[in-house]
TIRO-2110 file (N, C-alpha, C; in Angstrom, 1 decimal):
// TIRO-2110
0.9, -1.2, 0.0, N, 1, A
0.0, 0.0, 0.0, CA, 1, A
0.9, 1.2, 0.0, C, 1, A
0.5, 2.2, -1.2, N, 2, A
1.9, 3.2, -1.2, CA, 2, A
1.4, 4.2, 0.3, C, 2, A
2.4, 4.9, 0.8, N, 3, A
2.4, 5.9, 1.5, CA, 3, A
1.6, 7.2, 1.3, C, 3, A
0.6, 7.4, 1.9, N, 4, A
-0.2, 8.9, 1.9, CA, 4, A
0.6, 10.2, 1.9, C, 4, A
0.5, 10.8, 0.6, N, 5, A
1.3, 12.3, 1.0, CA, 5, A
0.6, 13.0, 1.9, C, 5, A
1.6, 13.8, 2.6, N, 6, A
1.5, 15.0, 3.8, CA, 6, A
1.5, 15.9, 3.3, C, 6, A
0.4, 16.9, 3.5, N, 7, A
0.2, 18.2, 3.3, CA, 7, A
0.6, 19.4, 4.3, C, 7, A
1.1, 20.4, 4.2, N, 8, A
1.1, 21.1, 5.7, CA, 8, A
0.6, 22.1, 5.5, C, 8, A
-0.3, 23.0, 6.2, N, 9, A
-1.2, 23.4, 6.4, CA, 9, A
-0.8, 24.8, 7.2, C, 9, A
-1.0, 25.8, 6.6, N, 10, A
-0.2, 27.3, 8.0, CA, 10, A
-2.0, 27.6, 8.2, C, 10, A
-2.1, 27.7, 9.3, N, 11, A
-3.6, 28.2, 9.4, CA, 11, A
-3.4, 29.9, 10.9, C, 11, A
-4.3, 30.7, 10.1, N, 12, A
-3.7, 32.4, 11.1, CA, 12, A
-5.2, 32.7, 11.6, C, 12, A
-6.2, 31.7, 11.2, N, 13, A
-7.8, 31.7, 11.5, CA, 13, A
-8.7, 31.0, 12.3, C, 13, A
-9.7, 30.8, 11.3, N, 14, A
-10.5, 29.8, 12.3, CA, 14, A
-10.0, 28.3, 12.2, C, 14, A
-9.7, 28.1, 11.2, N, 15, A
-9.1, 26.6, 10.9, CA, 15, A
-8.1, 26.0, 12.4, C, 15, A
-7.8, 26.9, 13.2, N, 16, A
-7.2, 25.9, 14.1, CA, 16, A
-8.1, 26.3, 15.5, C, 16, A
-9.7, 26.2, 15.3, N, 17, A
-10.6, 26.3, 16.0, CA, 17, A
-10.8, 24.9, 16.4, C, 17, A
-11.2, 24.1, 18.2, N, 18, A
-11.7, 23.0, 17.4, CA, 18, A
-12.7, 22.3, 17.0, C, 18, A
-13.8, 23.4, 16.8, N, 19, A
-14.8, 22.8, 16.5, CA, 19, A
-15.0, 23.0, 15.3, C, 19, A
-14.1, 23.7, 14.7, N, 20, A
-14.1, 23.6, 12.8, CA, 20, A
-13.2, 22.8, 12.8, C, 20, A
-11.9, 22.5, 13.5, N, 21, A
-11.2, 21.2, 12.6, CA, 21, A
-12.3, 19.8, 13.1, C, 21, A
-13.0, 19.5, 14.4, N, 22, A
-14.1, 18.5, 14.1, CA, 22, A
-15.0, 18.4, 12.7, C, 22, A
-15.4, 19.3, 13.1, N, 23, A
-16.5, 19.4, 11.6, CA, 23, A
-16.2, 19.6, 10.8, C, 23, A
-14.9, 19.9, 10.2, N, 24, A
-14.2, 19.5, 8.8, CA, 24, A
-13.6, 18.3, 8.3, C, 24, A
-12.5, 18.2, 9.3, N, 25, A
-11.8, 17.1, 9.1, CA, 25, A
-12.2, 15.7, 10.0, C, 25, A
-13.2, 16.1, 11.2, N, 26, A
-14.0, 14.8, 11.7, CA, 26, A
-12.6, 14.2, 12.8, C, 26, A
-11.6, 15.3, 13.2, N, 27, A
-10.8, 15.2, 14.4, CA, 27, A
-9.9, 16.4, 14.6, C, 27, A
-9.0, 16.2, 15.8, N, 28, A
-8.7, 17.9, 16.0, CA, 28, A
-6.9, 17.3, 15.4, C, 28, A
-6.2, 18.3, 14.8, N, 29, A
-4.9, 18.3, 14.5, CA, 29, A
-4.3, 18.4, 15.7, C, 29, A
-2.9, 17.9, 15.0, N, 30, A
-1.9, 18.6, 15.7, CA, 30, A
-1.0, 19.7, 15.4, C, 30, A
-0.9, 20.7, 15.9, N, 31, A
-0.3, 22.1, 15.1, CA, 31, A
1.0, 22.1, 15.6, C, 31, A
1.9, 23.1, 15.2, N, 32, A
2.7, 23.4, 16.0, CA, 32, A
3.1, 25.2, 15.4, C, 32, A
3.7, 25.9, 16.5, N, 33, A
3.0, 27.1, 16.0, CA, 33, A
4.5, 27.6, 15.4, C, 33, A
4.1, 28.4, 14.3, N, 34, A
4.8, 29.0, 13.3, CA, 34, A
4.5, 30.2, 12.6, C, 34, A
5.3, 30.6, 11.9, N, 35, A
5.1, 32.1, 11.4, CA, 35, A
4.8, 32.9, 9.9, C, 35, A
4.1, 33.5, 9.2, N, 36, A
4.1, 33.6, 8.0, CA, 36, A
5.0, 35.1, 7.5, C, 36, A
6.2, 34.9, 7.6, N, 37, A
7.1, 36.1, 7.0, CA, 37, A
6.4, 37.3, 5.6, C, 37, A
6.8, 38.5, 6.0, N, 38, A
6.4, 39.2, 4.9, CA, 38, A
4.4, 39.3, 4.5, C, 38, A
3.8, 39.3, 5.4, N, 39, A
2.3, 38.9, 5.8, CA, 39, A
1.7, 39.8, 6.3, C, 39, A
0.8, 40.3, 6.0, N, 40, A
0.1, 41.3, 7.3, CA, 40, A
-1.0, 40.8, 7.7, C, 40, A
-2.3, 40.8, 8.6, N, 41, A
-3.5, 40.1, 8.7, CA, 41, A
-4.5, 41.5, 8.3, C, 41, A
-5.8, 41.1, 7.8, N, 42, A
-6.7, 42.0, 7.6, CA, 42, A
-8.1, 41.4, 7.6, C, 42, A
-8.9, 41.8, 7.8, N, 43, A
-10.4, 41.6, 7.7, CA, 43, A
-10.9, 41.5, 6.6, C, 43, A
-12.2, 40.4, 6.4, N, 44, A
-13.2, 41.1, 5.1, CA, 44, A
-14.0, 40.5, 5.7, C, 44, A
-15.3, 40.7, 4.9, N, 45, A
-16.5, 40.7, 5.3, CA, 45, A
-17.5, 39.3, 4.3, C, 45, A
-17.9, 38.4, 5.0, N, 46, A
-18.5, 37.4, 4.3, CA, 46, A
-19.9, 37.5, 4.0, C, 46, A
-20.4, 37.9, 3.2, N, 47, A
-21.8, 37.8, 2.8, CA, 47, A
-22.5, 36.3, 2.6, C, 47, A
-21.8, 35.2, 2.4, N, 48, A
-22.4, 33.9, 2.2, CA, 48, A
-23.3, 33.7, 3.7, C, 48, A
-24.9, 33.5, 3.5, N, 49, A
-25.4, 33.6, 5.5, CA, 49, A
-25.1, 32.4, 5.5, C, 49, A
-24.7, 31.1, 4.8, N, 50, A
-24.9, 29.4, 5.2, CA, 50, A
-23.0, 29.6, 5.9, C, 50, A
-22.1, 30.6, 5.5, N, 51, A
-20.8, 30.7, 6.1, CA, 51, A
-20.7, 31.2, 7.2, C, 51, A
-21.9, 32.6, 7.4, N, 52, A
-21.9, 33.3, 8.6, CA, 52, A
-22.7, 32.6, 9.6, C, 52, A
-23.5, 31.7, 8.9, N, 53, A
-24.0, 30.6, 10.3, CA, 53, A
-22.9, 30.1, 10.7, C, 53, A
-22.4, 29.3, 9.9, N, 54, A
-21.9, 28.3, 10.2, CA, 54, A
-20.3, 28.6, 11.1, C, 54, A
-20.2, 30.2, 11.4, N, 55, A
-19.0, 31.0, 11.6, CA, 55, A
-19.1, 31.5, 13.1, C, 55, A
-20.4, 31.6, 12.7, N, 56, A
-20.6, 33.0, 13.8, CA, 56, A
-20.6, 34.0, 13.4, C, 56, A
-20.2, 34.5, 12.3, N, 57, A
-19.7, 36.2, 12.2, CA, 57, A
-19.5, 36.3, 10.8, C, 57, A
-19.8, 37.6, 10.7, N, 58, A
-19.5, 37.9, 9.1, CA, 58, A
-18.4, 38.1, 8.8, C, 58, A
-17.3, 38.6, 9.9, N, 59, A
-15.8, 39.2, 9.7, CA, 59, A
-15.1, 38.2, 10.1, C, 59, A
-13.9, 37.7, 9.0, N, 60, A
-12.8, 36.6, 9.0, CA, 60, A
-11.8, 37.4, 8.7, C, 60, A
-10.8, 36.9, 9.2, N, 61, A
-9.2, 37.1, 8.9, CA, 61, A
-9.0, 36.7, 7.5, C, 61, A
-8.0, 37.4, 7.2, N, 62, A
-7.2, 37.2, 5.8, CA, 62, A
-5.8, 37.7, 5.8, C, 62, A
-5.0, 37.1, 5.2, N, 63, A
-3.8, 37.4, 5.1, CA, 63, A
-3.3, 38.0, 3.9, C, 63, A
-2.7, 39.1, 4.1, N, 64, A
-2.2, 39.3, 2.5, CA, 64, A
-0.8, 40.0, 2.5, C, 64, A
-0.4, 40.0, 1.3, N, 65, A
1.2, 40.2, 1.1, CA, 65, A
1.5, 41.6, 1.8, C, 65, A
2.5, 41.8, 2.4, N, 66, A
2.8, 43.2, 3.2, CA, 66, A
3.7, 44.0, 2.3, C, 66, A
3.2, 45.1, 2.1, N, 67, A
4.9, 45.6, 1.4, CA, 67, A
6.4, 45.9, 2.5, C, 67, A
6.2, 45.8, 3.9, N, 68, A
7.3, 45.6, 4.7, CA, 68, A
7.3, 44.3, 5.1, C, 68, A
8.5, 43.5, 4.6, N, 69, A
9.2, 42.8, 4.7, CA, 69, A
9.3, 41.9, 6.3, C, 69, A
9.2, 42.5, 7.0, N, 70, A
9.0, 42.6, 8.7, CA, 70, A
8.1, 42.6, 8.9, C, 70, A
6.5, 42.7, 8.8, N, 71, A
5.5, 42.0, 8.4, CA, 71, A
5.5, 40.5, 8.9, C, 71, A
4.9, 40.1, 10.2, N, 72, A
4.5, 38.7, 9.8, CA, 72, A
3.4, 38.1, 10.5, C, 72, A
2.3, 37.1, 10.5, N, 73, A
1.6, 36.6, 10.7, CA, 73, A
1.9, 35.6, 11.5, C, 73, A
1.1, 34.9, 12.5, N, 74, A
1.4, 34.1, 13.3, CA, 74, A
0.4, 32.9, 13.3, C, 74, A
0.5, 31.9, 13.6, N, 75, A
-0.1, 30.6, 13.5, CA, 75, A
0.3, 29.4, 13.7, C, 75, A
-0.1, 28.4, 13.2, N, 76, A
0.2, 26.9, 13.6, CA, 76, A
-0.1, 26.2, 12.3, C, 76, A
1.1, 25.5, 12.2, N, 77, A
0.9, 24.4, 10.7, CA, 77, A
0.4, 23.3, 11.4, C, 77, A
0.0, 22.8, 10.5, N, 78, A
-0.4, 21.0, 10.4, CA, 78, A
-0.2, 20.5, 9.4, C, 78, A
0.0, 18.8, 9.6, N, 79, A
0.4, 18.2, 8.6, CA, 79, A
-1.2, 17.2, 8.4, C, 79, A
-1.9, 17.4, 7.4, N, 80, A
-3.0, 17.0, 7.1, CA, 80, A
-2.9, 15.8, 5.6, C, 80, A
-3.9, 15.0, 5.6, N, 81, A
-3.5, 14.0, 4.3, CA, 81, A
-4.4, 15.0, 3.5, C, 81, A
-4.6, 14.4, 1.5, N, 82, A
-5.0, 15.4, 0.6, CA, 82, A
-6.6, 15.5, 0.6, C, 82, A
-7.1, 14.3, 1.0, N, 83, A
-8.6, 14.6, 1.5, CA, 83, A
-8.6, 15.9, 2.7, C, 83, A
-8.2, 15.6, 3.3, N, 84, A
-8.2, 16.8, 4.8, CA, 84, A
-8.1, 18.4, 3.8, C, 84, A
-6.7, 18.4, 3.3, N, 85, A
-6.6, 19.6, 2.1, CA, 85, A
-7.9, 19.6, 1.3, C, 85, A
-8.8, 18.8, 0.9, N, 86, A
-9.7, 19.0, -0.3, CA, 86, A
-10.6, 19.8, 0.7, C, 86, A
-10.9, 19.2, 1.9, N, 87, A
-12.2, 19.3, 2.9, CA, 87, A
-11.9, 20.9, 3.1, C, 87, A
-10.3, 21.1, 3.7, N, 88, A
-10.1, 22.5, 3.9, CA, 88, A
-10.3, 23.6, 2.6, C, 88, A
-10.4, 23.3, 0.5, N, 89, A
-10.4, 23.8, 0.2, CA, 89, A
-12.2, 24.4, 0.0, C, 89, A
-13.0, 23.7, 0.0, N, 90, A
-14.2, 23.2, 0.4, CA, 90, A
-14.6, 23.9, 1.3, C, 90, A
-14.0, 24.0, 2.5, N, 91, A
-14.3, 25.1, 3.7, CA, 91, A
-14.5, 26.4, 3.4, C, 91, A
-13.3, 27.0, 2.8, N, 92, A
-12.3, 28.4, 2.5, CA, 92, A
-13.8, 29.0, 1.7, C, 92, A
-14.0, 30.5, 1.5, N, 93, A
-15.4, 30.4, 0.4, CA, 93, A
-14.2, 31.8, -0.3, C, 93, A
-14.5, 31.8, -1.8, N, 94, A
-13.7, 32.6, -2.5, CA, 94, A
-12.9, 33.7, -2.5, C, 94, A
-13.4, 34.1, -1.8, N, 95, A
-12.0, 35.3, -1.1, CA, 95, A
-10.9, 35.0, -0.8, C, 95, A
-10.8, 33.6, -1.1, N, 96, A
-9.4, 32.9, -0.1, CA, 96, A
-8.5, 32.2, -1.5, C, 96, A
-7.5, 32.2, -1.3, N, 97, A
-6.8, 31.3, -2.3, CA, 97, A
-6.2, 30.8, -1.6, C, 97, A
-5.3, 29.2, -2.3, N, 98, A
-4.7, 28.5, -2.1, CA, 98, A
-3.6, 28.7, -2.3, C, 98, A
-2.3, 29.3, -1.6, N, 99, A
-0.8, 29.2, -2.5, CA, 99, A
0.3, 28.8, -1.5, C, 99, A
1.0, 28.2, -2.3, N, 100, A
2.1, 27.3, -1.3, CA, 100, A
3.3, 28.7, -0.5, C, 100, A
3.9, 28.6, 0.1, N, 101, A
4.4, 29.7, 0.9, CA, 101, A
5.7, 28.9, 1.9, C, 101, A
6.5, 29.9, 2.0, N, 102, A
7.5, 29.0, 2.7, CA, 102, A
7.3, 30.5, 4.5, C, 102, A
7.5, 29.0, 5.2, N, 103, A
7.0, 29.6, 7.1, CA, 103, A
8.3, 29.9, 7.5, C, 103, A
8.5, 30.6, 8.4, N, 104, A
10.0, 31.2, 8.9, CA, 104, A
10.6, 30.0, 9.6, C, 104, A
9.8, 28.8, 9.7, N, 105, A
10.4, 27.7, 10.0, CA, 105, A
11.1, 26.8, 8.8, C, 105, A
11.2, 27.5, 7.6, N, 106, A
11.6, 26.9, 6.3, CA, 106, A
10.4, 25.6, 5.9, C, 106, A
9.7, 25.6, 6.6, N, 107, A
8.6, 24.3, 6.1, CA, 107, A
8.0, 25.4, 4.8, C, 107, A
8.1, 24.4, 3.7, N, 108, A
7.1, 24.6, 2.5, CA, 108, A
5.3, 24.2, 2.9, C, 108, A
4.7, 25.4, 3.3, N, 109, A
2.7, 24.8, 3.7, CA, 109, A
2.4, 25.8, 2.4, C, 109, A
0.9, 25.4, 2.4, N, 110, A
-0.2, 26.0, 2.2, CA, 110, A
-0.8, 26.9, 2.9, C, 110, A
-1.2, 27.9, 2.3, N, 111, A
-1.7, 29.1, 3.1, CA, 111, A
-2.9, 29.4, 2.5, C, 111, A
-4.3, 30.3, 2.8, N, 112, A
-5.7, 30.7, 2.7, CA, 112, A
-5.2, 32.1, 2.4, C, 112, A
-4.6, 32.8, 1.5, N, 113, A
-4.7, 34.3, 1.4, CA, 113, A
-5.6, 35.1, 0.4, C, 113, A
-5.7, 36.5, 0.8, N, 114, A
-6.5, 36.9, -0.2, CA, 114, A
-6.5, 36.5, -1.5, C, 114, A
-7.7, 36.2, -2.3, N, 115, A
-7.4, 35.7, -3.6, CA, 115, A
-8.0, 37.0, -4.4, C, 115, A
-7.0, 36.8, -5.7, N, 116, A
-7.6, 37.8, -7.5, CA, 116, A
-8.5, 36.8, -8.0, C, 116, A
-9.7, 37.1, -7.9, N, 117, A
-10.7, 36.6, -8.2, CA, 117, A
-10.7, 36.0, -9.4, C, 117, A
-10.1, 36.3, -11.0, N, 118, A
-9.7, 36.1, -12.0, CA, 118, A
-8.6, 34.6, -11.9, C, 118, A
-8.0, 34.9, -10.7, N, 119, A
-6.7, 33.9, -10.4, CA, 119, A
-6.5, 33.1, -9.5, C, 119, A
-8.0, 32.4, -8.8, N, 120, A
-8.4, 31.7, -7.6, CA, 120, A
-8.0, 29.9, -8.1, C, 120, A
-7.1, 29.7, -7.3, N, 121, A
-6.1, 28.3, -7.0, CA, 121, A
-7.7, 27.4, -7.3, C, 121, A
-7.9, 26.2, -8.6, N, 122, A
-8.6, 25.8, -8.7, CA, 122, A
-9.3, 24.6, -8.0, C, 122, A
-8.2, 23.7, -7.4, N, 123, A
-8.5, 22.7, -6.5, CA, 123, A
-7.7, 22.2, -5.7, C, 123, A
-7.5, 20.9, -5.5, N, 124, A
-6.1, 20.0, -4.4, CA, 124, A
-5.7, 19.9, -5.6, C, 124, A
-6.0, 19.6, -6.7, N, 125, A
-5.6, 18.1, -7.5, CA, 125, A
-4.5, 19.0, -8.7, C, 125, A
-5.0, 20.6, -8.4, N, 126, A
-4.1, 21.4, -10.0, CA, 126, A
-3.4, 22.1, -9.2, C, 126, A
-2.3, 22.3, -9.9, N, 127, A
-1.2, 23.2, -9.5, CA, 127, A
-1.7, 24.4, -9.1, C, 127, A
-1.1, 25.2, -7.8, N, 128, A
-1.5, 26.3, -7.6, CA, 128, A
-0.9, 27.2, -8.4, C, 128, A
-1.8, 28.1, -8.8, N, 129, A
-1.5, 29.7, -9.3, CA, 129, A
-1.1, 30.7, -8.4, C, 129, A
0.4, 31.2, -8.8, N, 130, A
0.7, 31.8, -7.1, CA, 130, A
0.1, 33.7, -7.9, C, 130, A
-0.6, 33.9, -7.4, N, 131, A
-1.7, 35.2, -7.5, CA, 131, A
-0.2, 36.5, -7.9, C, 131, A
0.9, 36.4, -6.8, N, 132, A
1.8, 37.4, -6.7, CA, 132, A
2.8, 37.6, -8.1, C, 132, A
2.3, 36.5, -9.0, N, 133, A
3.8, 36.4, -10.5, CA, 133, A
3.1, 36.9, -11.2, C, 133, A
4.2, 38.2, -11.4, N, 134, A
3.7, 38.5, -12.8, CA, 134, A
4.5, 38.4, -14.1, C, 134, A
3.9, 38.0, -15.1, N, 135, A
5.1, 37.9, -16.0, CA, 135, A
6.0, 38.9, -16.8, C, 135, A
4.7, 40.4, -16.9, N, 136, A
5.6, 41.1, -17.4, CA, 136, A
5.1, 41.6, -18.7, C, 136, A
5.4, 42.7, -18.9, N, 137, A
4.4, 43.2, -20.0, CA, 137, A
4.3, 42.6, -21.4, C, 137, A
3.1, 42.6, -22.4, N, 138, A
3.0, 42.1, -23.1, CA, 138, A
3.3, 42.5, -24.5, C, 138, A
4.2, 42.0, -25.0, N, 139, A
4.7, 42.2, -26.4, CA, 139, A
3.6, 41.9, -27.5, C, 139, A
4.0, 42.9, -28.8, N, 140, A
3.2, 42.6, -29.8, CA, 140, A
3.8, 41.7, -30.4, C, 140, A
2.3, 40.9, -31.1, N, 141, A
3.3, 39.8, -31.9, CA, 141, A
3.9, 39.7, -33.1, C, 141, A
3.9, 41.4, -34.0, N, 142, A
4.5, 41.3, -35.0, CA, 142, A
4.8, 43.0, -34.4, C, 142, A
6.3, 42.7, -34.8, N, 143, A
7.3, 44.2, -34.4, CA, 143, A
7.6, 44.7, -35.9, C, 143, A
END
């Protein structure tokens, strides 16, 4: 039987609640706490009411890129299997994207940050789209 990949998980929200990691993942993790470099935290406002039931609140945390460098976020990874990641993408409701991020602990996770709506990380199964690359202006095709 091959070996289940590990996913790790930086969560700076409700995700390391534990009555959302019950009711998502059907047990509580184990975290250990870590840091998201270069990160600020900010608010937005959830209009979905089946989210704000299920929340409590209409205002959630969000993380998004800081322009100071010194900037950082605080939290707890987990190492989750890719069903646990699908259940967590599932959770997240579109404001959030999925992009891989390296923690001041050098662990490569997953992180929930603001998403470009245009550019929202499609699932577990496809590569993420990291929202912050840009390629760079676009040439005509006949000079």
């Amino acid at each position: 039987m091959p070996a289940q990949t590990v996913h790790h998980l930086f969560s700076y929200g409700t995700l390391q609640l534990p009555e959302v990691q019950l009711s998502q993942f059907g047990r509580l993790l184990n975290g250990s706490p870590d840091a998201l470099p270069g990160h600020r935290m900010t608010t937005i406002q959830i209009t979905d009411p089946a989210v704000i039931e299920a929340r409590g609140t209409d205002r959630h945390p969000l993380v998004v890129v800081s322009p100071d460098p010194e900037d950082t976020v605080e939290g707890q990874v987990f190492a989750i299997s890719g069903a646990e990641l699908a259940a967590a993408d599932a959770y997240e409701v579109d404001d959030y994207a999925r992009v891989r991020v390296t923690l001041r602990s050098g662990i490569r996770a997953w992180v929930y940050r603001r998403s470009r709506r245009v550019r929202r990380h499609p699932g577990p199964l496809a590569r993420p789209l990291e929202p912050d690359h840009h390629p760079g202006p676009l040439r005509p095709l006949h000079a």
